[in-house]
N, C-alpha and C positions, 0 to 999 in steps of 0.2 A: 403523470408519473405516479406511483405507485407506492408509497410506501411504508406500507406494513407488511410490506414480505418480512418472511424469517433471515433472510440474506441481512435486506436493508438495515434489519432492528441488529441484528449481531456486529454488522460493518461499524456501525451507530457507537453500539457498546464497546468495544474494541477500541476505537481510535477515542473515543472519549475517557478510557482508561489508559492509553497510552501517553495520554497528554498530560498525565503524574508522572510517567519517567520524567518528563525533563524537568520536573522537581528531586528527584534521585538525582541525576547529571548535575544541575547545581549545589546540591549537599557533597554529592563526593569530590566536585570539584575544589569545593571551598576547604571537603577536610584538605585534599591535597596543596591548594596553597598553605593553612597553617602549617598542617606537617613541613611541608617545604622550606618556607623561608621563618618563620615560627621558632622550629624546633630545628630544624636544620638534619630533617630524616624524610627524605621524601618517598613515595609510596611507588613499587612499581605496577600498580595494577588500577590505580585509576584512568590511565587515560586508553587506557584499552576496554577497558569497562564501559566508561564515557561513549567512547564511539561505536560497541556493540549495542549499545542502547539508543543512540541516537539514528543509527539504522535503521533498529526495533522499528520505532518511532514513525519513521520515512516510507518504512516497509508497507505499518497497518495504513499508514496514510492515503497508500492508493484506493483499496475500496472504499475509507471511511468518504475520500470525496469523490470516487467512480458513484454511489449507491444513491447520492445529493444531487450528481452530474454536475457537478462545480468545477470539473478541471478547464482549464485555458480553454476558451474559444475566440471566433475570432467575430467577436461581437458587432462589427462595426458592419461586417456583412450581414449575419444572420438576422440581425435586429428590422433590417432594410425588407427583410421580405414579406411577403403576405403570409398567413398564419397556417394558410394550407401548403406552399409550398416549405414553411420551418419544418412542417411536419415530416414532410418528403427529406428532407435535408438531415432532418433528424436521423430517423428511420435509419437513410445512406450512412451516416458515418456509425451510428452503434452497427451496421453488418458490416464496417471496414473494421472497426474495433475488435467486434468477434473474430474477425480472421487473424488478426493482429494478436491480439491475446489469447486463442487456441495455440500460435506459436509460441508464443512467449511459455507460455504454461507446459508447453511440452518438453521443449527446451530450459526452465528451469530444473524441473522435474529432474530429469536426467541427469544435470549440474549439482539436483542437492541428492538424488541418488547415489552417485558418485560418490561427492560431498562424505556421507554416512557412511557407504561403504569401505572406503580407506580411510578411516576418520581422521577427515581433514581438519589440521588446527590451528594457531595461529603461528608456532614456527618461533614464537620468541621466549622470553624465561618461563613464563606459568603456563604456555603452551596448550590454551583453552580451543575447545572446539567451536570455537565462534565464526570463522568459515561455515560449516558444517550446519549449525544451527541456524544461520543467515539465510546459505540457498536454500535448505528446507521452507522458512520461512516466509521467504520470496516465492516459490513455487507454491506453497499454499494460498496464498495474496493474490499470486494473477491467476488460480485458478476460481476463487471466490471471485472476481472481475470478473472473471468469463461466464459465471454463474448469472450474475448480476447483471448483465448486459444482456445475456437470454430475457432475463425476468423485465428490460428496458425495453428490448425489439419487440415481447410481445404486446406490453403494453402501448406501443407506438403505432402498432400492430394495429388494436383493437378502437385507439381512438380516431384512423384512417379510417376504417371501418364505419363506424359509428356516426362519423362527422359525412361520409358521403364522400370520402376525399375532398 
């Protein structure tokens, strides 16, 4: 695997910067309990805040661990087999993944199109565009996935190749 692609190094950057939000998320959370039971004036915009960041968070998260290839597998199998057929195995699931996340990607797209176009928002008092900024956000994530799983096939690609199968 590969990585010093410009993909991997950004997915890298990204989720290891996102992982300060949840240093934000606990600061606004804590001002909200003083304010709360403290002072007795609680905030309405913390926990809305909270959970458009904690999304953020969720969101980069797919590529930072697509880019690693550290999502769930189902180890107990894959480990079992010989090194040439992982490879084959490999290979199969990043081109199932590809077709998986070319949908996914098309179908966010559209959702955060939309999204932007009637700008979509949260619908309660401060009435922020965090819908709107989410699917955008989402569709940009599984289309970098889908980016990044080209750059895994081929390189799965080349070490079939190389090895002789």
């Amino acid at each position: 695997m590969s990585n010093n692609n410009r993909l991997a190094r950004a997915a890298r950057i990204a989720g290891d910067s996102a992982s300060y939000i949840f240093l934000v998320i606990v600061v606004i959370s804590a001002y909200e309990v003083f304010m709360r039971y403290a002072l007795g004036r609680p905030t309405i915009w913390v926990h809305e805040l909270s959970i458009a960041l904690a999304a953020t968070c969720f969101v980069i998260g797919g590529p930072y661990v697509h880019q690693a290839r550290q999502h769930i597998t189902i180890s107990f199998v894959y480990e079992r087999l010989p090194p040439a057929v992982q490879r084959w195995v490999r290979l199969a699931c990043s081109l199932l993944a590809l077709t998986f996340l070319c949908l996914l990607t098309y179908a966010a797209s559209v959702q955060g199109w939309q999204a932007l176009r009637y700008g979509e928002t949260t619908g309660t008092a401060l009435n922020w565009p965090i819908p709107a900024y989410l699917k955008v956000l989402f569709a940009i994530c599984a289309a970098l996935m889908t980016l990044q799983t080209l750059v895994h096939i081929f390189d799965d690609a080349g070490k079939l190749r190389s090895r002789g199968r």
